[in-house]
N, CA, C and O of each residue as an XYZ file, in Angstrom:
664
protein
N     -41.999    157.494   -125.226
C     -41.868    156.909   -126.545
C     -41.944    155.384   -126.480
O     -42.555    154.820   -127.388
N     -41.305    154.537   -125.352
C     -41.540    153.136   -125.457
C     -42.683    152.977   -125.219
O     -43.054    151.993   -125.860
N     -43.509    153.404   -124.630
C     -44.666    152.974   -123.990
C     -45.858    153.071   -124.838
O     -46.818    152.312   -124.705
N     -45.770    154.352   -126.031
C     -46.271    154.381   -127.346
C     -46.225    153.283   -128.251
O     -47.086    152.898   -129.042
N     -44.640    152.662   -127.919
C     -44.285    151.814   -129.164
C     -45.155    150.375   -128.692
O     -45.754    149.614   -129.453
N     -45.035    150.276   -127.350
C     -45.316    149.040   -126.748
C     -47.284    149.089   -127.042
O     -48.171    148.241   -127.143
N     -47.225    150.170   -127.072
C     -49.029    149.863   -127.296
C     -49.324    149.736   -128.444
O     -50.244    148.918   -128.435
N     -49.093    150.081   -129.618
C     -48.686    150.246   -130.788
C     -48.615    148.622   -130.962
O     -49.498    147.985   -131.536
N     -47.377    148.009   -130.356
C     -47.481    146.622   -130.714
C     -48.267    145.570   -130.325
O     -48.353    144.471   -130.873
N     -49.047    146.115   -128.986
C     -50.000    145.323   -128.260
C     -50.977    145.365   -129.071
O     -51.545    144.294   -129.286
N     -51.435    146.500   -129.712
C     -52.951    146.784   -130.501
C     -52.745    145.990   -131.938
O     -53.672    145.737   -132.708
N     -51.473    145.672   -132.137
C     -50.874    145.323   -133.205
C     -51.272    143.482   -133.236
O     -51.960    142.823   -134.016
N     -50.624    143.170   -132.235
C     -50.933    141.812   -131.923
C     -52.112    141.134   -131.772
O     -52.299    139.949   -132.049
N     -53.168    142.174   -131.177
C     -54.938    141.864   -130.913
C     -55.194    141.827   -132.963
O     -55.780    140.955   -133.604
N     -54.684    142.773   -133.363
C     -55.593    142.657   -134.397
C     -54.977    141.557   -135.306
O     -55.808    141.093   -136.087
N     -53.799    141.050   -135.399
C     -53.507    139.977   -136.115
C     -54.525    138.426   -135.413
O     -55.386    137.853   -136.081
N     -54.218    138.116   -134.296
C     -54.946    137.758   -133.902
C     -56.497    137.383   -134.148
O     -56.932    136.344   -134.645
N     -57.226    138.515   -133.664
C     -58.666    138.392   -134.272
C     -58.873    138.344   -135.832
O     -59.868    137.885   -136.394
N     -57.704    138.925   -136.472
C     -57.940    138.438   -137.885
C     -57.411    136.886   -138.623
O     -57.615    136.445   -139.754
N     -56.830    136.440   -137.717
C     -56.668    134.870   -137.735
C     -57.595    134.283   -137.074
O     -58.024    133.238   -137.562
N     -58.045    134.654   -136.080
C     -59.623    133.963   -135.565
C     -60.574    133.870   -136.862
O     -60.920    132.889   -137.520
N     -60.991    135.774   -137.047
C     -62.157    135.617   -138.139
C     -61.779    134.137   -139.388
O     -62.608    133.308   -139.761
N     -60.188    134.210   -139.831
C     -60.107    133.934   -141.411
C     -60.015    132.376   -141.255
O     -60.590    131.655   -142.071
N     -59.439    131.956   -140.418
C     -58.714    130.677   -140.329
C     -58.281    130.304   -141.410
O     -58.652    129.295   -142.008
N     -57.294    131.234   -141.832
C     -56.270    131.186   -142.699
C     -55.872    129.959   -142.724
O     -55.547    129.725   -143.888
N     -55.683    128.826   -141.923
C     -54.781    127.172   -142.162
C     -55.178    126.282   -142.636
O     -54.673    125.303   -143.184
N     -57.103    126.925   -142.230
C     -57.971    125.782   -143.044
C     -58.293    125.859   -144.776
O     -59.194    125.277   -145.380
N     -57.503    126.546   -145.192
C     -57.723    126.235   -146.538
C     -56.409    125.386   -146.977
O     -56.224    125.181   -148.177
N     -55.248    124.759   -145.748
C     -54.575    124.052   -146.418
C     -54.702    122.743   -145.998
O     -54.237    121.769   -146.590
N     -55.562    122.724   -144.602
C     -55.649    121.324   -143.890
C     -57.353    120.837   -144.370
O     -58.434    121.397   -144.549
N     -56.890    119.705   -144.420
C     -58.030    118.861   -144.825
C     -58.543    117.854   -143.610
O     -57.733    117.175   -142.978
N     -59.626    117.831   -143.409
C     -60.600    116.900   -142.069
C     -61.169    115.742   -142.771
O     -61.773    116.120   -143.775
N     -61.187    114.920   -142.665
C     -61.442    113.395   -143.407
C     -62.358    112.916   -142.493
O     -62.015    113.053   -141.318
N     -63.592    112.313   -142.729
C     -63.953    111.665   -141.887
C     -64.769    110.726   -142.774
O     -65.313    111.037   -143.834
N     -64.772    108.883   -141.857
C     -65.260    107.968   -142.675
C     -66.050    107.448   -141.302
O     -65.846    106.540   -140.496
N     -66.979    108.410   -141.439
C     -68.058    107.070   -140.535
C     -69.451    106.310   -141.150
O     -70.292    106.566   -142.012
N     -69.165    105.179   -140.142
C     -70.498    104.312   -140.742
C     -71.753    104.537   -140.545
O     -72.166    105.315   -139.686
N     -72.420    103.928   -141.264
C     -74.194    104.469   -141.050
C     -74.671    103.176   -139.994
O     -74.879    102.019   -140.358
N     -74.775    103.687   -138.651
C     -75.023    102.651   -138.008
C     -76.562    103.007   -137.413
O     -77.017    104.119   -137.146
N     -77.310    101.475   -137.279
C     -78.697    101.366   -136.794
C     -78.556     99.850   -136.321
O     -77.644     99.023   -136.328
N     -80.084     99.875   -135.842
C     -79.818     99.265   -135.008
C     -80.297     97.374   -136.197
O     -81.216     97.363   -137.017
N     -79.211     95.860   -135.843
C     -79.994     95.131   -136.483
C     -80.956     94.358   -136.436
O     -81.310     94.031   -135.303
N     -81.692     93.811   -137.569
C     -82.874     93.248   -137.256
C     -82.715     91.798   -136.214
O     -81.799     90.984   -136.328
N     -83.660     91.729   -135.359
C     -83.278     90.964   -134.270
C     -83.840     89.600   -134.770
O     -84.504     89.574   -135.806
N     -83.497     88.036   -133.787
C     -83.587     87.122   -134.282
C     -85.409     86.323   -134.624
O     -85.698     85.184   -134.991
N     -86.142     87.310   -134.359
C     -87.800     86.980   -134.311
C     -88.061     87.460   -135.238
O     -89.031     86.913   -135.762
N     -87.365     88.932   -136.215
C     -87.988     89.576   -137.026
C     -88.371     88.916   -138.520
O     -87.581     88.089   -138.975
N     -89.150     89.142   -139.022
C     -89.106     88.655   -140.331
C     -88.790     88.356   -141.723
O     -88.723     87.415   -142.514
N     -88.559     90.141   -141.597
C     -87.563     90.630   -143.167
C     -86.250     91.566   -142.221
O     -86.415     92.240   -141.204
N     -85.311     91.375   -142.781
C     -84.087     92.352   -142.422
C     -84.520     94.038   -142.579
O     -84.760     94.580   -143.659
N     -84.546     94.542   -141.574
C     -84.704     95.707   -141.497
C     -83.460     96.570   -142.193
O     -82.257     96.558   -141.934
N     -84.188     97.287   -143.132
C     -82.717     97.983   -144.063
C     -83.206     99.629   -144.097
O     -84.310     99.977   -144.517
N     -82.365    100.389   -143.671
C     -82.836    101.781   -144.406
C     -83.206    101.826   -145.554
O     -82.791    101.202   -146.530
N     -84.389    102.934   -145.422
C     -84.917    103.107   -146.982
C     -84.813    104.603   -147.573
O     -85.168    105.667   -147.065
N     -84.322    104.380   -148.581
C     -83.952    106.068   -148.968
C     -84.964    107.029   -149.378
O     -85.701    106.639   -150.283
N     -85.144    108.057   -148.973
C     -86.490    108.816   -149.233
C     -86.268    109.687   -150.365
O     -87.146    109.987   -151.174
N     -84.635    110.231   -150.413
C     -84.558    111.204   -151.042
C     -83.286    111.018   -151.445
O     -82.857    109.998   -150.903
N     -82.276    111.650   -152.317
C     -80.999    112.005   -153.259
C     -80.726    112.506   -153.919
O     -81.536    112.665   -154.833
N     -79.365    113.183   -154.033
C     -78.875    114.116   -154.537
C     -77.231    113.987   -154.829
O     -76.403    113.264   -154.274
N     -77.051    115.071   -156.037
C     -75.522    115.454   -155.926
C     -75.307    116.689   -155.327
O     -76.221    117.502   -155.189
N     -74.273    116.872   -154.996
C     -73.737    118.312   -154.880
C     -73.437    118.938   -156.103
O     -73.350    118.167   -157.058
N     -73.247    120.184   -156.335
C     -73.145    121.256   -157.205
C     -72.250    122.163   -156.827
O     -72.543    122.635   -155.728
N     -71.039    122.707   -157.405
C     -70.577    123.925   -156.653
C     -70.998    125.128   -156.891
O     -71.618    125.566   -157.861
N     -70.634    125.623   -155.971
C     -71.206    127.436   -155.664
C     -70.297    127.885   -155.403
O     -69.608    127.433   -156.318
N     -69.242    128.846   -154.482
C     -68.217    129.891   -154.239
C     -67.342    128.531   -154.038
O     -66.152    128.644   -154.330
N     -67.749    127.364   -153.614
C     -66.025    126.452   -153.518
C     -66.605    125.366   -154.199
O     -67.798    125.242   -154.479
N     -65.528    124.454   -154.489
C     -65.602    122.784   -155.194
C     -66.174    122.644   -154.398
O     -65.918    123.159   -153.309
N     -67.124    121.932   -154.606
C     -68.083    120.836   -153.851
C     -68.541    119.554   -154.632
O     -68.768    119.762   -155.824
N     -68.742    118.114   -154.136
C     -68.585    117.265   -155.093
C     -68.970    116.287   -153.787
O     -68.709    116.340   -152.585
N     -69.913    115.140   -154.855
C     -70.221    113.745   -153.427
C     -71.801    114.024   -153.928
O     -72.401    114.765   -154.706
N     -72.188    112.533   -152.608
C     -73.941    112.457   -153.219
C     -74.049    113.151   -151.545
O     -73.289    113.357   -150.599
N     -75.709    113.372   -151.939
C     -76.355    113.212   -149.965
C     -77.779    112.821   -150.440
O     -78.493    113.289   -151.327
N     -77.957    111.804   -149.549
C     -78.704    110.903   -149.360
C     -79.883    111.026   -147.981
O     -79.383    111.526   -146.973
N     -80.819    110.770   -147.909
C     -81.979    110.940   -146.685
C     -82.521    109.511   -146.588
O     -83.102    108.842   -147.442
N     -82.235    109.261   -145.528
C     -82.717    107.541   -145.030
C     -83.357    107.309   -144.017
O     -83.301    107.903   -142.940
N     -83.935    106.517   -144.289
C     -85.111    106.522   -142.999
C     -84.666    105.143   -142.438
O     -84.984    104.061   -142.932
N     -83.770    105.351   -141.174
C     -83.654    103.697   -140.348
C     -85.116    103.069   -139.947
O     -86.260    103.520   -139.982
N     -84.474    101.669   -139.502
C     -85.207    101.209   -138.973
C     -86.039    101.526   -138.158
O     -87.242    101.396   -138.383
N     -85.490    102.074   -136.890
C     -85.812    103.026   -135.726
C     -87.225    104.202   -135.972
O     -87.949    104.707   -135.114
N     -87.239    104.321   -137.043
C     -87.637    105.661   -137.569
C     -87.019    107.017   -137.687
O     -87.421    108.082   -138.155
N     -85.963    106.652   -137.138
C     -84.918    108.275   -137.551
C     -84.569    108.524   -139.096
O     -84.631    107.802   -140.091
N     -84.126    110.024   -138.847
C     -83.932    109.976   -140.398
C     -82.900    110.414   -140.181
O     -82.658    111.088   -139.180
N     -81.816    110.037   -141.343
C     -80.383    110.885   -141.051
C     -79.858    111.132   -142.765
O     -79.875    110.270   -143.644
N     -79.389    112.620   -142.908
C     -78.843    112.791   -143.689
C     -77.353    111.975   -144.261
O     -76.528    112.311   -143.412
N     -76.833    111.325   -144.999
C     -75.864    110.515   -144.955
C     -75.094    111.393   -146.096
O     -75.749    111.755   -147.073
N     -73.926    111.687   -146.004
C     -73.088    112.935   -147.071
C     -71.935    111.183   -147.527
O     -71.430    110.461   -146.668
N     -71.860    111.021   -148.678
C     -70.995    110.151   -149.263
C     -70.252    110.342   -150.709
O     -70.755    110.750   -151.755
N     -68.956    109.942   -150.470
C     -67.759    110.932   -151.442
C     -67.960    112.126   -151.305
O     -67.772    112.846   -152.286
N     -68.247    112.503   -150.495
C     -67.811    113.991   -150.170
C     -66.155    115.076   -149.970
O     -65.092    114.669   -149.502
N     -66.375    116.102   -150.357
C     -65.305    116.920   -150.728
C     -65.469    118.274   -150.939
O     -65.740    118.602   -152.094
N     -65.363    119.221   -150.029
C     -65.036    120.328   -150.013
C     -64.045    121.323   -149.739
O     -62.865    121.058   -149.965
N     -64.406    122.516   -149.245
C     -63.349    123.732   -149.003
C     -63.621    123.464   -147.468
O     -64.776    123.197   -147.137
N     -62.532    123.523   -146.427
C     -62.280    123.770   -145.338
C     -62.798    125.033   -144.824
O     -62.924    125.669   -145.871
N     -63.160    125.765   -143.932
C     -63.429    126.379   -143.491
C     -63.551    127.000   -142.106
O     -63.107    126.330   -141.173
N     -64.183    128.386   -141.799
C     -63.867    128.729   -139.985
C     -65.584    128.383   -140.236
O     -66.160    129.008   -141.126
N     -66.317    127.407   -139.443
C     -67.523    128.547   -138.790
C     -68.442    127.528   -139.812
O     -69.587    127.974   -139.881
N     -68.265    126.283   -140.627
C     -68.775    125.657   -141.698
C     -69.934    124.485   -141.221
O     -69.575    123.542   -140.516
N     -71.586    124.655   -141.741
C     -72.629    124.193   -141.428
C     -73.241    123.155   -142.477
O     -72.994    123.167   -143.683
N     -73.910    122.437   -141.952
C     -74.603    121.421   -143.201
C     -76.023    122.100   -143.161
O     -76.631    122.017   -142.094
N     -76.593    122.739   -144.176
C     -78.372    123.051   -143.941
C     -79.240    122.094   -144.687
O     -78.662    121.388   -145.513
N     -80.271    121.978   -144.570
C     -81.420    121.756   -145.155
C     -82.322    123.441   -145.627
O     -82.775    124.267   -144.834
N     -82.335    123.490   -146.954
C     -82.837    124.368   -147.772
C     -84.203    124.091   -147.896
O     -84.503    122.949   -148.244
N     -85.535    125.309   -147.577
C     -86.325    125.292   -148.138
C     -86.528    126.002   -149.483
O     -87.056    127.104   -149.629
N     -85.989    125.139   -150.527
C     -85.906    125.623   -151.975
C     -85.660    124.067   -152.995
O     -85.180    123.043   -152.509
N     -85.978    124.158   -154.042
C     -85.692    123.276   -154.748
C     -84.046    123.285   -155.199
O     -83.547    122.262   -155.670
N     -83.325    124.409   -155.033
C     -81.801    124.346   -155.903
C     -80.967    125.573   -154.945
O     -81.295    126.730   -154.680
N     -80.084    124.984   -154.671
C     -79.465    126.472   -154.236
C     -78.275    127.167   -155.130
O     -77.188    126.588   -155.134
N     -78.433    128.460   -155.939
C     -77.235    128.582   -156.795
C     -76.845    129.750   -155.769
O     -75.614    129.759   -155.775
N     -77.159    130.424   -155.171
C     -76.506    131.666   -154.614
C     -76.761    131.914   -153.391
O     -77.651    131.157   -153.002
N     -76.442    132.543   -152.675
C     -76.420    133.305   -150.971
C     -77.629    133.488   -150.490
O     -78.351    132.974   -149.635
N     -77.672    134.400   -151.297
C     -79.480    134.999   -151.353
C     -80.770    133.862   -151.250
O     -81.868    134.081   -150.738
N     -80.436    132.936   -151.713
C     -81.820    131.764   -151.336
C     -81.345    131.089   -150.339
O     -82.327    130.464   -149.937
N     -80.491    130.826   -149.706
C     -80.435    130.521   -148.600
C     -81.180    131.459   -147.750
O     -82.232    131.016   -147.289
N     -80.880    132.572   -147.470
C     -81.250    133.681   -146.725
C     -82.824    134.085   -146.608
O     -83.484    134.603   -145.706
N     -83.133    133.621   -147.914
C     -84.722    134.222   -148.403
C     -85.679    133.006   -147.921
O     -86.690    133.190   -147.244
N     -85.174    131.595   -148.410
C     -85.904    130.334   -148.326
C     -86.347    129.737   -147.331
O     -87.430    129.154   -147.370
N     -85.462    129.783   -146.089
C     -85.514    129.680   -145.161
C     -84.616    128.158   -144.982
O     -84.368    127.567   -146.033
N     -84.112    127.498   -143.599
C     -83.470    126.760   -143.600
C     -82.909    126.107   -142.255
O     -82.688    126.692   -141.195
N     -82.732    124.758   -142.549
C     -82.678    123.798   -140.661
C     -80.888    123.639   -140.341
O     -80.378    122.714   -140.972
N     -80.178    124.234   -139.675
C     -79.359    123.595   -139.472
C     -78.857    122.148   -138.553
O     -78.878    121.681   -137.415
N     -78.500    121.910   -139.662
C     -78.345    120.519   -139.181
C     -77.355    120.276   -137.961
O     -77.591    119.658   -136.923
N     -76.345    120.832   -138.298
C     -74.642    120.624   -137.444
C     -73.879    120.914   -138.220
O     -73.828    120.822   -139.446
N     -73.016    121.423   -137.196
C     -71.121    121.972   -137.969
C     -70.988    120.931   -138.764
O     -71.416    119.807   -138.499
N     -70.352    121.268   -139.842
C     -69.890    120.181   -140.778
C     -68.615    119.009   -140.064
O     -67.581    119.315   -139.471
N     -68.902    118.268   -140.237
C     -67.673    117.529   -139.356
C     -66.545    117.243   -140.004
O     -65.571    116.981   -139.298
N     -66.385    117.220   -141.444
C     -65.295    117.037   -141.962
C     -65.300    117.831   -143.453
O     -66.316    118.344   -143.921
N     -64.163    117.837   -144.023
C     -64.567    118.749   -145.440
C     -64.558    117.983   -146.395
O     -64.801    118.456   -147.505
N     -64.173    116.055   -146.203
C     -63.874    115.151   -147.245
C     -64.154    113.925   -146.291
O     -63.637    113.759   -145.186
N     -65.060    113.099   -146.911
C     -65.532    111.705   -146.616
C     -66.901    111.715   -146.562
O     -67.574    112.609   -147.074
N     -67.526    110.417   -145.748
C     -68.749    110.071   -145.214
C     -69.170    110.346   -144.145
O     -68.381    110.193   -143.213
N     -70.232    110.736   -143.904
C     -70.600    111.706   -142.718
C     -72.051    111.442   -142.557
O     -72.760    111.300   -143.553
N     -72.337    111.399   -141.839
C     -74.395    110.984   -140.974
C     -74.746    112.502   -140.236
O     -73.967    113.121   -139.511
N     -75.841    112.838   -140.543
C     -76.519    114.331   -140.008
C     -77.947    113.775   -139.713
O     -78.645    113.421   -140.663
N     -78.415    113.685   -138.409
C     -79.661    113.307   -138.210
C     -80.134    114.437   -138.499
O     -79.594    115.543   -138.479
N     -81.560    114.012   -138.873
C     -82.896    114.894   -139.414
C     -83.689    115.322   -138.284
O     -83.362    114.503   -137.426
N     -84.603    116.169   -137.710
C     -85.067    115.830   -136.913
C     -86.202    115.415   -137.211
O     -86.524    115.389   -138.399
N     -87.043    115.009   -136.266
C     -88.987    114.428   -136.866
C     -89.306    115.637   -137.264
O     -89.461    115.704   -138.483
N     -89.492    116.797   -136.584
C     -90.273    117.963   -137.272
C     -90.295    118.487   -138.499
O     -91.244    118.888   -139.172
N     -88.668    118.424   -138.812
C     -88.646    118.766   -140.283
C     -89.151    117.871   -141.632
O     -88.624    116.822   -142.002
N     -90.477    118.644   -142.373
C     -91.109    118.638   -143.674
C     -89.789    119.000   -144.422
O     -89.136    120.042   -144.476
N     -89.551    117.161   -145.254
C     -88.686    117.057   -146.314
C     -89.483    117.086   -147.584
O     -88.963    116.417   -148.477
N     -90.624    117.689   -147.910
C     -91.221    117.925   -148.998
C     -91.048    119.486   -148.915
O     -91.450    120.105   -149.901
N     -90.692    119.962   -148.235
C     -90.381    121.632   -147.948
C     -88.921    122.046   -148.031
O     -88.613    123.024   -148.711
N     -87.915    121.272   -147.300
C     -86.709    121.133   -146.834
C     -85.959    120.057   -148.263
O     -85.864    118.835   -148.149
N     -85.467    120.882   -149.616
C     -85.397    119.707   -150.172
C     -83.994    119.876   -151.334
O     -83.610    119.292   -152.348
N     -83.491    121.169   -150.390
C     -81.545    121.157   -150.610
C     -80.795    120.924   -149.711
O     -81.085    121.101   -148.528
N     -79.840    120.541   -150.078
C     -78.366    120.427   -148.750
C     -77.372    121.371   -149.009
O     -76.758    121.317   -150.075
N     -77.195    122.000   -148.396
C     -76.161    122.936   -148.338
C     -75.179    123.294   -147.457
O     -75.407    123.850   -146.383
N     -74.100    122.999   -147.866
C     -73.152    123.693   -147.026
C     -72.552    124.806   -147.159
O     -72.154    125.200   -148.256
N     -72.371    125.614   -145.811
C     -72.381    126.688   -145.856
C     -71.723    127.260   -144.358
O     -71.775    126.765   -143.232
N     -71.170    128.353   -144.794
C     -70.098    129.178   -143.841
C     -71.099    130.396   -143.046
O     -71.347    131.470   -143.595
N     -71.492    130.115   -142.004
C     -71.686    130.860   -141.086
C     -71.190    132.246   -140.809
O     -71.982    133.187   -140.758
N     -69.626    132.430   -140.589
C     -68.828    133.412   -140.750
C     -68.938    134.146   -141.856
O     -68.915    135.358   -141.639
N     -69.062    133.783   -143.100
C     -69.334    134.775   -143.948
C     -70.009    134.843   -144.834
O     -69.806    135.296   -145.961
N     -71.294    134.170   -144.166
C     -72.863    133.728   -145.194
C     -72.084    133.423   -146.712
O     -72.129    134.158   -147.698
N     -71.675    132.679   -146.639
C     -70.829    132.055   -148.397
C     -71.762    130.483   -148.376
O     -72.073    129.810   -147.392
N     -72.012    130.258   -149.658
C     -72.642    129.006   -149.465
C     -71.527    128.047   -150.827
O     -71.445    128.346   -152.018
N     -70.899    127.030   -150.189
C     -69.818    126.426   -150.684
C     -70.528    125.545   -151.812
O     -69.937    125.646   -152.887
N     -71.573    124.761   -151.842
C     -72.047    123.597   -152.292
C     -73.367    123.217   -152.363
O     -73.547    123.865   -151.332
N     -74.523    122.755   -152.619
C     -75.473    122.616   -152.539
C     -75.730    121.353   -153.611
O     -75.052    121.096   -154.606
N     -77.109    120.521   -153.030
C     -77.459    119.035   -153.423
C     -78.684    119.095   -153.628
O     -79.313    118.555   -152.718
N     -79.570    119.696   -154.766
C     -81.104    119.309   -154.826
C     -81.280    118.329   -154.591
O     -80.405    117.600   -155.059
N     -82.437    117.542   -153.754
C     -82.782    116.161   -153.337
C     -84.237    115.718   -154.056
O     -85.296    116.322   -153.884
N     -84.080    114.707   -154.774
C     -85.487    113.789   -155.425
C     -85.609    112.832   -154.449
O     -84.720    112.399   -153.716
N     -87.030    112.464   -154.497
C     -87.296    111.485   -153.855
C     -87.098    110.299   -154.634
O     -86.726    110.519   -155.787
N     -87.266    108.970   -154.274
C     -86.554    107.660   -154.337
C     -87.717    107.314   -154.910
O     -87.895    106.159   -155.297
């Protein structure tokens, strides 16, 4: 009979467990802040005009299954990189949470993510502030022309940013 009970509580413990893995139940009360700068490189003392990023593209966010709220922006440094720049940003916390590039003009639901096709950028790094997501060269931003964030763990798409060009 103990040895029933004891497995009973062992099988008991795995599954609380993995169901706190899947949910990350804490992150809907903790918030990740992050304020970083948009750094490149500056124009040096021979150059002529100040080298400034130039914005290609912009957007708001929109919510979908969570608040979502803030601009995102596509800039082309000096360098020639391009980096997604997320500013006033604010979302839902999450387990498992991605920044995409949407091939679609709008994202309202799950399903166009899934159907449209789409670049991930990187784990979201924070759920509130300013945040930089390089682009890579390959990706066609006349193709690629929502931002979305979105939960991996349970294909939920939190937010989304149609992008115009500048």
């Amino acid at each position: 009979m103990k040895t029933r009970t004891a497995i009973i509580a062992a099988v008991g413990v795995v599954i609380v467990a993995a169901g706190w893995y899947a949910f990350r139940p804490e992150r809907l009360f903790i918030d990740q802040t992050v304020d970083e700068k948009l750094a490149y490189a500056a124009p040096t003392a021979d150059s002529t005009a100040a080298a400034k990023p130039a914005t290609l593209a912009q957007g708001m966010f929109h919510s979908n299954a969570h608040e979502t709220k803030g601009n995102a922006t596509v800039l082309k440094l000096p360098d020639g990189r391009r980096v997604l720049r997320l500013t006033s940003f604010e979302t839902s916390n999450g387990p498992d949470v991605h920044i995409y590039l949407v091939a679609a003009a709008d994202v309202t639901d799950d399903g166009i993510v899934k159907t449209a096709g789409f670049v991930d950028l990187a784990p979201m790094k924070g759920n509130r502030g300013d945040q930089n997501y390089e682009i890579p060269v390959d990706v066609d931003l006349a193709k690629y022309r929502t931002v979305t964030v979105w939960c991996k763990r349970f294909s939920v798409n939190f937010g989304s940013a149609p992008l115009a060009g500048a």
